[in-house]
C-alpha positions in Angstrom: 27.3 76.7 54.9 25.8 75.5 57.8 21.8 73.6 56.9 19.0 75.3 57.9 16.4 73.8 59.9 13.4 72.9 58.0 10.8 75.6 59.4 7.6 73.1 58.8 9.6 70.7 61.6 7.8 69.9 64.8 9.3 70.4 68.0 11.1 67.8 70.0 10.7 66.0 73.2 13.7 65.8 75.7 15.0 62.9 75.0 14.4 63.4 70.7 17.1 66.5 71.3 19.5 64.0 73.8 19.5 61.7 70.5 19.6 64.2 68.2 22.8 66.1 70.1 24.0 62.3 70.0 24.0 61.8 66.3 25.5 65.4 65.7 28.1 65.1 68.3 31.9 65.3 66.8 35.1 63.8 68.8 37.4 65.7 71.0 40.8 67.2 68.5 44.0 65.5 68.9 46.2 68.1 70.4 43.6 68.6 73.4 43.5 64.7 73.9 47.4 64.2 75.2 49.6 67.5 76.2 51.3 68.0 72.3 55.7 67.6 73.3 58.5 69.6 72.5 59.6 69.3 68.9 62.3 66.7 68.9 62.0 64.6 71.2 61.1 61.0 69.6 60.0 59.2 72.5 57.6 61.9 73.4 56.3 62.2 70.3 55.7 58.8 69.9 53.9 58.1 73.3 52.0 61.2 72.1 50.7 59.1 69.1 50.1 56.7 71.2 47.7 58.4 73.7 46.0 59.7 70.5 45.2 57.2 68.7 43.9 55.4 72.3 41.6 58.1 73.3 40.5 58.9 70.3 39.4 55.5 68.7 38.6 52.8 70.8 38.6 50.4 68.0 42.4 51.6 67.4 43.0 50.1 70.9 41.3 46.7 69.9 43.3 46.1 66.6 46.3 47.1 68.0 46.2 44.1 70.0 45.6 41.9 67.2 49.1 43.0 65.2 52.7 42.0 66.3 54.1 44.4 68.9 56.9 45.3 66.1 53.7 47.1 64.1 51.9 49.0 66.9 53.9 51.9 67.3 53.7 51.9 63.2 50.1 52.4 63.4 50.0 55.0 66.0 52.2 57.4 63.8 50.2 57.0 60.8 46.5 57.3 62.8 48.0 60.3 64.5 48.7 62.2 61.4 45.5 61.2 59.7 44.0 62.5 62.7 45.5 65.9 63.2 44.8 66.4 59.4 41.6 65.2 59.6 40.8 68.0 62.4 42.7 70.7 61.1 39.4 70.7 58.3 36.9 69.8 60.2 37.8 72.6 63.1 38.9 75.2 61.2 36.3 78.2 61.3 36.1 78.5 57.3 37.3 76.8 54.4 39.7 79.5 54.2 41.7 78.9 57.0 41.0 75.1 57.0 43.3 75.4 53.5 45.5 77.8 55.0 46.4 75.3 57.8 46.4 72.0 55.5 48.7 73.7 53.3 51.2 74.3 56.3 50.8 71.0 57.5 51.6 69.8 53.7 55.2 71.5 54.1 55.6 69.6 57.1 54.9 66.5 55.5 57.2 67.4 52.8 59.8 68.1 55.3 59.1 64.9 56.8 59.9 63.2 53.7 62.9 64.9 53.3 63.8 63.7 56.3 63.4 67.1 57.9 60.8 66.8 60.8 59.7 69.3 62.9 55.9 68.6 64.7 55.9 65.9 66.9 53.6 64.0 64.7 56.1 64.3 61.9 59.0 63.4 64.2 57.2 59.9 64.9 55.9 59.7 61.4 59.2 59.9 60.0 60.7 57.1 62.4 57.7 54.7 60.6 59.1 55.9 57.2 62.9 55.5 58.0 62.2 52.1 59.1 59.1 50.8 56.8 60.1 52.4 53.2 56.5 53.9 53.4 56.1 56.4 50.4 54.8 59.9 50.6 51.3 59.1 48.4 49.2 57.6 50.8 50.4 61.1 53.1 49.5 63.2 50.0 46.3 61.5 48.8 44.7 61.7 52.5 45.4 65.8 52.3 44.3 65.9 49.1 40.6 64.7 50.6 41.1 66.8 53.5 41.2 69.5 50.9 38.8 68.7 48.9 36.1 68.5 51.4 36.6 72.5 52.1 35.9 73.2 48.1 33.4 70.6 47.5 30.3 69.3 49.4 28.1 67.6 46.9 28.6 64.6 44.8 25.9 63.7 42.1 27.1 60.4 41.4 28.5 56.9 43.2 31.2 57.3 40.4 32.4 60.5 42.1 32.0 60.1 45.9 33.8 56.4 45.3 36.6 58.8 43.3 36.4 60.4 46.9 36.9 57.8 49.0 40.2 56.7 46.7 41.8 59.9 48.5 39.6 59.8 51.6 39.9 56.2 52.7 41.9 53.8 50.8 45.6 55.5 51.6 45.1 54.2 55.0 44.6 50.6 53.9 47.7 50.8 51.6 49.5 52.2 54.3 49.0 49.6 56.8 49.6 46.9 54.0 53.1 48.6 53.1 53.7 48.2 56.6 54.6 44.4 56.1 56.2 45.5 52.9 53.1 44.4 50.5 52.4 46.1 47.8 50.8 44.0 45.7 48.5 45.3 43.3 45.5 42.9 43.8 45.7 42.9 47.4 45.9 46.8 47.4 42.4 46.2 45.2 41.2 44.1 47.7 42.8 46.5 50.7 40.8 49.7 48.9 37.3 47.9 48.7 37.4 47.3 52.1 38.5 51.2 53.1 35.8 52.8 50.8 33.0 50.4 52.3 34.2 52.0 55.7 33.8 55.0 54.9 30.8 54.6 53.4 29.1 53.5 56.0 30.7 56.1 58.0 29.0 58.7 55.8 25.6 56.9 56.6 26.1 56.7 60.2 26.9 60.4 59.9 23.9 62.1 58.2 22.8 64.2 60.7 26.7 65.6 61.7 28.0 65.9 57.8 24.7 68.0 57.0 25.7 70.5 60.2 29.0 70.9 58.5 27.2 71.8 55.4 28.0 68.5 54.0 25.8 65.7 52.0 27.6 63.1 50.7 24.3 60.9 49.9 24.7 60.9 46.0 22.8 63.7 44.2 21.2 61.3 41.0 20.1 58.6 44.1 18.6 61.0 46.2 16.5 62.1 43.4 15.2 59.2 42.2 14.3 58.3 46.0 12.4 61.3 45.8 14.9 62.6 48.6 15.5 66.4 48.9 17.8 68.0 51.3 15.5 69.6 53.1 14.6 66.0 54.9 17.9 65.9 56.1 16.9 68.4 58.6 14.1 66.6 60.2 14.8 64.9 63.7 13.6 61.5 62.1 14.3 60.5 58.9 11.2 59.7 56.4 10.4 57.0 54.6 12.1 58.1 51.3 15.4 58.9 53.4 15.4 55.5 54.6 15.1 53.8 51.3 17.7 55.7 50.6 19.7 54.8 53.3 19.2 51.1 52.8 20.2 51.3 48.7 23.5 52.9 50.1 24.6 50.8 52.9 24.0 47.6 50.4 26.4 49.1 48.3 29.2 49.3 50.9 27.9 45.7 51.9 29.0 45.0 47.9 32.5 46.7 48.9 33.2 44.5 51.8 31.8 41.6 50.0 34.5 41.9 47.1 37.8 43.3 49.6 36.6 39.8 52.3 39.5 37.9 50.1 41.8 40.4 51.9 41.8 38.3 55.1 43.1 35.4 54.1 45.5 36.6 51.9 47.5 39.2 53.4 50.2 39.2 55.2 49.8 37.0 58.1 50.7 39.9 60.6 47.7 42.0 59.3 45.2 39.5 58.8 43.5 39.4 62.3 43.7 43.4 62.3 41.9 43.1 58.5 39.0 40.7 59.3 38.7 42.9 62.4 37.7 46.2 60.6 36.1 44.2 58.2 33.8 42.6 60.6 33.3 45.9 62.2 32.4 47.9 59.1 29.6 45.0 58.6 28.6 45.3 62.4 27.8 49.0 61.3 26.2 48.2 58.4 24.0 45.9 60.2 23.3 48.7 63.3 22.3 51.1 60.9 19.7 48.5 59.3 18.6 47.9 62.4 17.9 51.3 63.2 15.2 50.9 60.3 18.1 53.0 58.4 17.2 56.0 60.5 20.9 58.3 61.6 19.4 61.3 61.8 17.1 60.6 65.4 20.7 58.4 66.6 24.0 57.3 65.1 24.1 53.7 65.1 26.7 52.2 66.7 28.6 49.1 67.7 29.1 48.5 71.1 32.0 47.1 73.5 31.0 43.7 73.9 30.2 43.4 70.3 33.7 44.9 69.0 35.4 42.5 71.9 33.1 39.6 69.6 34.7 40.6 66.8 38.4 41.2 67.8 38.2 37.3 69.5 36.3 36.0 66.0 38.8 37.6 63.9 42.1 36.0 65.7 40.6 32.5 66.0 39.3 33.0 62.3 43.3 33.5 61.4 44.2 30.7 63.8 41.8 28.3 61.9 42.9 29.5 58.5 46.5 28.7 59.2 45.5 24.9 60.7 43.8 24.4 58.1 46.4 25.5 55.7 49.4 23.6 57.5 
């Protein structure tokens, strides 16, 4: 269910509603961003990926550039289909037929696997998996969140959302480190603190857009002991409380990047600027929303162009250095 507007909240000027449409604004779907191919056709499907994953997330287009040419294709598969499923819940017009069409798109992942493929996601999808050895988990786990989110919209405790985030989040780092063939059980540790310190600061970027879809995924037992009730997360600017909050949340996905920053120097070398990338990004988000006096609900914080560009040139010569250093 869609929040309700606190009735006691003042009107806005002009630019307060510009801002406010800003923070509440969602991204264009995946099949309207590239014309979606015959089934079939591998080449098509894979440039379809492609444009996908380019339009779609500029930062995709960055770390692509920081992985061998060999992975880049790779990535666009798997960013497709997370994606696609990730808009087939979000666009749906009820939970009902969100389910309805994860559930179809679960057979196609199945017949994927089964090396079966019939949408042109899958098609490409299945190329990565032919040639990688990726397993169907990751795949599964993601859908499983997708799911989740149309039967469950509250989370009382850290202990729960983080539970989340394992399904939500952390599939796409083990995918990307079982692209180089690493499955190694610390570095997936590492690889998952990283992913859930994303999306957390993806949830607190995203107040104002996750309360229009009906959901809060602020932790129930820390809202209340802010004194934080729902009802302020309808007001254009957050209060004082909110941002408290706010601040208590995005330290604790600063303590998940802290304890995955191992990652960088010890995965596989072709990941590692791609890693320290994201990583550095997550913390540039982190540290927009702090300067935004931890306020997303007037603006979503973001990082901009020349600062990403930073990062993606810090990340590279920080992997450069490393290996010097270690010769």
């Amino acid at each position: 269910m869609q929040g309700r507007p606190n009735a006691a909240t003042p009107p806005v000027s002009r630019g307060q509603a510009a801002r406010h449409d800003q923070a509440a604004r969602r991204d264009p779907v995946a099949w309207r961003l590239a014309e979606v191919p015959a089934a079939g056709d591998l080449a098509a499907a894979e440039a379809f990926c492609r444009a996908v994953a380019r339009r779609h997330y500029e930062n995709f287009t960055v770390a692509t550039r920081l992985v061998p040419l060999r992975l880049r294709q790779h990535l666009a598969n798997v960013y497709a289909f997370a994606r696609w499923s990730d808009d087939l819940a979000d666009e749906a017009a009820s939970p009902e037929e969100a389910l309805v069409g994860l559930a179809a798109w679960r057979e196609q992942l199945a017949g994927c696997l089964a090396g079966r493929p019939q949408h042109p996601v899958f098609v490409a999808l299945a190329e990565t998996i032919r040639a990688t050895g990726l397993e169907g988990e990751p795949f599964s786990d993601l859908l499983d969140a997708f799911e989740q989110d149309q039967r469950r919209t509250r989370y009382d405790t850290r202990e729960e959302l983080a539970d989340y985030c394992r399904r939500s989040a952390d599939p796409v780092g083990r995918v990307v480190l079982a692209l180089e063939g690493c499955r190694d059980r610390e570095l997936v540790s590492l690889s998952d603190s990283i992913c859930t310190g994303l999306q957390l600061v993806n949830f607190w970027q995203d107040i104002r857009r996750d309360r229009l879809a009906g959901r809060v995924y602020l932790p129930g037992h820390d809202m209340a002991r802010h004194g934080v009730d729902e009802a302020m997360l309808d007001e254009p600017a957050a209060s004082p409380p909110l941002r408290r909050l706010v601040a208590d949340e995005v330290e604790w996905a600063r303590r998940c990047f802290d304890l995955g920053a191992p990652l960088v120097r010890r995965a596989p070398a072709a990941l590692r600027p791609a890693i320290g990338m994201f990583l550095g990004g997550g913390r540039a988000v982190a540290d927009a929303i702090e300067r935004a006096a931890f306020d997303t609900l007037s603006r979503r914080p973001v990082v901009g162009r020349m600062r990403k560009a930073a990062l993606a040139a810090r990340a590279w010569w920080g992997t450069l250095t490393a290996a010097r250093d270690g010769a």
